[in-house]
N, C-alpha and C positions, 0 to 999 in steps of 0.2 A: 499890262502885266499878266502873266500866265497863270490862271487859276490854280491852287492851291488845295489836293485832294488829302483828304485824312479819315481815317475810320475807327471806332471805338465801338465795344462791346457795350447795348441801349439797355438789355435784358433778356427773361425766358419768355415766351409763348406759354400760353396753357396749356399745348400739348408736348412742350416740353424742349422745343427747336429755341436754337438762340437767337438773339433780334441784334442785329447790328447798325450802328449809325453811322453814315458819309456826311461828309462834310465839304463843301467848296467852296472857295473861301480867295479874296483878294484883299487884302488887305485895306482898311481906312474906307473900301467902295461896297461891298458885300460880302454876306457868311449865310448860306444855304445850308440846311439841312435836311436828308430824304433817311429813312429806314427802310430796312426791307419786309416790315410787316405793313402790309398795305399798300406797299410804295407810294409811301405814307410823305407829306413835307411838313415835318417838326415843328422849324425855327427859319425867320428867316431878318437878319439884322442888316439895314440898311440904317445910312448916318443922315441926321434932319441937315439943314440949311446952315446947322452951328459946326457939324461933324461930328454929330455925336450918334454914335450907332445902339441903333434900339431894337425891338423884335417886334414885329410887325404882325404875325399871322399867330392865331387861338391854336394852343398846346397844350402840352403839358412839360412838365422840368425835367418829368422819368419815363420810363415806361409804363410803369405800375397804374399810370393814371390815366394809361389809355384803356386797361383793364378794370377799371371802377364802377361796381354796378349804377350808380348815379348818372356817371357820363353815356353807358351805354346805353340806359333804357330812356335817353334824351336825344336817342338817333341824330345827331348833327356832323358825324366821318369827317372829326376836324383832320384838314389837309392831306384824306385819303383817295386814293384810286377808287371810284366805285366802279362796279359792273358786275356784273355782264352787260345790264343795261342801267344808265342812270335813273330816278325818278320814279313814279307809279304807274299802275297798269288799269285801264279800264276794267274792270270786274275782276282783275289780278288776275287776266289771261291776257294767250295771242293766238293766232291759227298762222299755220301754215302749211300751202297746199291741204287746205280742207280737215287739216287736223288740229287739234283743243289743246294748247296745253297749258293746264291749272297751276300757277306758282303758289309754292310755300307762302304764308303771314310772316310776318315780322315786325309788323307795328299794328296792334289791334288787329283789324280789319285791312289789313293794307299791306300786300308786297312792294318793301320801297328798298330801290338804289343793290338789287341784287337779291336781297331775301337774307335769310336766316346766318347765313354764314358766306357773304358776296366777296368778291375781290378786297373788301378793306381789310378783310381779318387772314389773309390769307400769310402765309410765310412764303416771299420770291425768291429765284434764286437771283443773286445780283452778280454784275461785272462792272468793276470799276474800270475806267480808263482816262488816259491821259495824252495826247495829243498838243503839236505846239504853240496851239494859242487855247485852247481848253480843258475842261475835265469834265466829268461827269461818269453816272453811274448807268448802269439799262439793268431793268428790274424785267425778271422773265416768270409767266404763270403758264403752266397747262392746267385750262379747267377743263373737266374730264366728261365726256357725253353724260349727260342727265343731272349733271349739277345742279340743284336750285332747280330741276326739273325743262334745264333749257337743253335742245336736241344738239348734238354734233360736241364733236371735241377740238375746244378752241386754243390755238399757242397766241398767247398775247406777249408783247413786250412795251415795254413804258422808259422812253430815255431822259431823262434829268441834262441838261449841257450847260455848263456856264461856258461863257468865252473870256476871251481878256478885257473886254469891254464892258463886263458887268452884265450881259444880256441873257438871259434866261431861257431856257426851250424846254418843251415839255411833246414830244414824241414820242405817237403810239400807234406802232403795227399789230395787224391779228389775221392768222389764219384760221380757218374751217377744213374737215371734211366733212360735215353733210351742212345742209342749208339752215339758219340760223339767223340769230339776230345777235345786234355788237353796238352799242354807243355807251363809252364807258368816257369817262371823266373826270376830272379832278376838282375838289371839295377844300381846296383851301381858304378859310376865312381872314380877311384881311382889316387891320383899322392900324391907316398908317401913319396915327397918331404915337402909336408906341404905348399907348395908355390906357389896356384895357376898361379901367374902370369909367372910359369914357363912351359915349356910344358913336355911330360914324353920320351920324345926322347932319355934323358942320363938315361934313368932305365933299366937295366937286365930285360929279357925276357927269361921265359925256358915255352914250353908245352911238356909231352909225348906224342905225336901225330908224325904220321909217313907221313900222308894224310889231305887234307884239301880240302872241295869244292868247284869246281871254279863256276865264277858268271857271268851272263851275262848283258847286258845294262842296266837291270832294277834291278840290286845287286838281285837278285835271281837266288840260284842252277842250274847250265845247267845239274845236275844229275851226273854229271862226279867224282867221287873222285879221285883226284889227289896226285901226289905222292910229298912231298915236298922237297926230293932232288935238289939241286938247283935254288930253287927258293926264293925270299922274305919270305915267311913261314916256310919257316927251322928253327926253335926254339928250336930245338933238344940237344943244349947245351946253356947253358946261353948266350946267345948274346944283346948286345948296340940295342934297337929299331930305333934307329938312321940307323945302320949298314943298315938296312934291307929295313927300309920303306924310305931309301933315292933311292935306287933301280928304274931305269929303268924299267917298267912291265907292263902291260896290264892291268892283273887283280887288281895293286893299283890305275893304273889312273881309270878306270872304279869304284871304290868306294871311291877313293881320300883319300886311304892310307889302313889301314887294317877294313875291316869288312866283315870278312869273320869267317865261324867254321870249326872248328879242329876238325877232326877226334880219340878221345881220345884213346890212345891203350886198353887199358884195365879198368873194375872195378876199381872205384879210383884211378883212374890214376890222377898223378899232375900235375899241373902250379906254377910256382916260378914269383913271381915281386918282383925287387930289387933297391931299390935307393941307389947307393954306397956311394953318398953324404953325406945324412943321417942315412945309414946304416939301415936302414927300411927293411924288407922282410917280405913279404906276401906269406906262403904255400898254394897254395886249393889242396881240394882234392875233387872229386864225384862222384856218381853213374848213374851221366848221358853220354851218348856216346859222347856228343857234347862240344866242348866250342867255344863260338861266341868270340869272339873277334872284339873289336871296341876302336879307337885310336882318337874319338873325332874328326872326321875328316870336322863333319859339323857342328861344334859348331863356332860361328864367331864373338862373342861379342855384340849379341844386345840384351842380357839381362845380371845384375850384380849379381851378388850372394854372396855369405858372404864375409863379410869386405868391399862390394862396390867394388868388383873384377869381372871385364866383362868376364869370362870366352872365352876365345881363342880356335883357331884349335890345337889340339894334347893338351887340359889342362889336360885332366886325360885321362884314359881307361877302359875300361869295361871289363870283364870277365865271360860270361853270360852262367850257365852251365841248359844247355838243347838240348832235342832231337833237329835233323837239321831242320834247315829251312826251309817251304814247304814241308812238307812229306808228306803230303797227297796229292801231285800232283807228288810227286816221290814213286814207287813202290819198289826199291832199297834202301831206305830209310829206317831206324825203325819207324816202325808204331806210330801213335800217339793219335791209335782209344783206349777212354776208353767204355767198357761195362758195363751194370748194374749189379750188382753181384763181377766186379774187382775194386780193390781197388787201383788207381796210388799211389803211393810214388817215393821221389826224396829227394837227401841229397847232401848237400854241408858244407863242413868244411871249415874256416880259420884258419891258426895259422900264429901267427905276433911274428915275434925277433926281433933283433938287432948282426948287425952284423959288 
């Protein structure tokens, strides 16, 4: 059946632009929803095992409550676009070609996921469209040379597709003219129990990932790719997240459970999350080397989100498919310099059953 586009006015922006929400939608099978502030994913209701369609991913009901000073000084960009770059910076710098450049704070001591005012907060311009076995929207940003203090002025674009099959794509090109850095990614928290007030500790976990990078005191890279035999990271065959991150380890007390990325073995390589409860399963697949992984470890309840639900430690999880963390303070690392002239692209698939 052919996805199903709709759009309604979400809210105002603080500087005064209107927020608009898309919808795609198939009926009895899925109901997506993205805005254009952030190119942001709202809501996202797939049906358990019985058919009953729930919402899946950490929100809020309005708009209003993505402007909440609670939620925001609790940095978690429920189901935002981050960038310019995801994540943290070794000494909240990068160089290139032999020059310094110092980024904004935004959390304490720490440029994270873009800085002071990154890609989540941004207003896009969007384009719906329709096609005949899809819909979807492509959310478009010029960030402007010296944004956040990052060199070159960058056009990014972020496409949202359902198809008639239920399957999900999340596509993002970006141009430069001058040389630059680009790993931007998506922050949607998921527990697809449908039941916030639960944590996602009894949900199956599978990554193809062989390696993972270990972190040091300040949850950044020590550069090391480590091997995940034996350790909490081993996801190598569906395993109870419970199993794992109940685990004695260094490396979860040091991030206060999982947030760390996975080394993906190959092109498209997958993740599986599985709620046996509900019988919900979540495929990805993508073409980026990394996936971050994050178990909500510092989410604590002092802001509420839909239904009037204080979201908790371990309420959903993330899945955040991008190059690694810090790469441009790790030479080891895949690069994450865009040139003028190349074109980034980056593709992420879902596909949602029942099982």
């Amino acid at each position: 059946m052919t996805p199903k586009l709709e759009s309604k006015r979400f809210g105002i922006s603080p500087d005064g632009k209107e927020v608009t929400l898309f919808t795609l939608s198939i009926p009895e099978k899925i109901k997506l929803s993205v805005m254009n502030y952030g190119a942001t994913w709202t809501h996202l209701f797939i049906p358990d095992r019985n058919g009953k369609l729930e919402d899946v991913v950490l929100g809020f009901d309005d708009f209003a409550g993505y402007l909440q000073k609670d939620y925001l000084e609790n940095y978690c960009y429920l189901g935002s676009t981050v960038g310019r770059v995801a994540g943290r910076f070794t000494d909240n710098k990068f160089t290139i070609d032999g020059k310094n450049y110092q980024l904004p704070l935004n959390q304490g001591h720490i440029h994270l996921h873009g800085g002071k005012e990154g890609w989540d907060k941004k207003i896009w311009q969007a384009e719906p469209f329709e096609t005949a076995d899809s819909a979807g929207v492509t959310f478009y940003y010029h960030s402007g040379d010296g944004e956040e203090n990052y060199p070159g002025n960058i056009e990014i674009w972020v496409t949202y597709t359902l198809d008639e099959t239920g399957t999900l794509e999340i596509k993002y090109r970006a141009i430069t003219d001058q040389k630059t850095i680009i790993n931007p990614t998506n922050h949607a928290y998921f527990n697809l129990s449908g039941d916030f007030t639960q944590t996602i500790e009894n949900h199956e976990f599978f990554v193809d990932a062989d390696h993972y990078l270990s972190l040091n005191e300040k949850i950044l890279p020590t550069g090391e790719i480590s091997h995940v035999a034996g350790s909490p990271f081993d996801f190598r065959i569906p395993t109870l997240i419970k199993e794992n991150i109940q685990q004695d380890n260094q490396q979860l007390k040091l991030a206060g459970g999982i947030d760390h990325c996975f080394v993906v073995n190959q092109e498209e390589s997958r993740a599986m999350l599985y709620d046996p409860d509900s019988g919900r399963k979540l495929t990805l697949s993508t073409t980026e080397p990394g996936l971050q992984v994050y178990t909500g470890n510092f989410l604590n309840k002092s802001f509420k989100g839909k239904g009037g639900v204080a979201y908790g430690k371990r309420a959903a999880i993330c899945l955040e498919t991008q190059h690694f963390p810090d790469s441009c303070n790790n030479s080891n690392f895949p690069s994450i310099l865009l040139l003028p002239g190349e074109v980034f692209q980056s593709r992420t698939i879902f596909v949602f059953s029942v099982v």
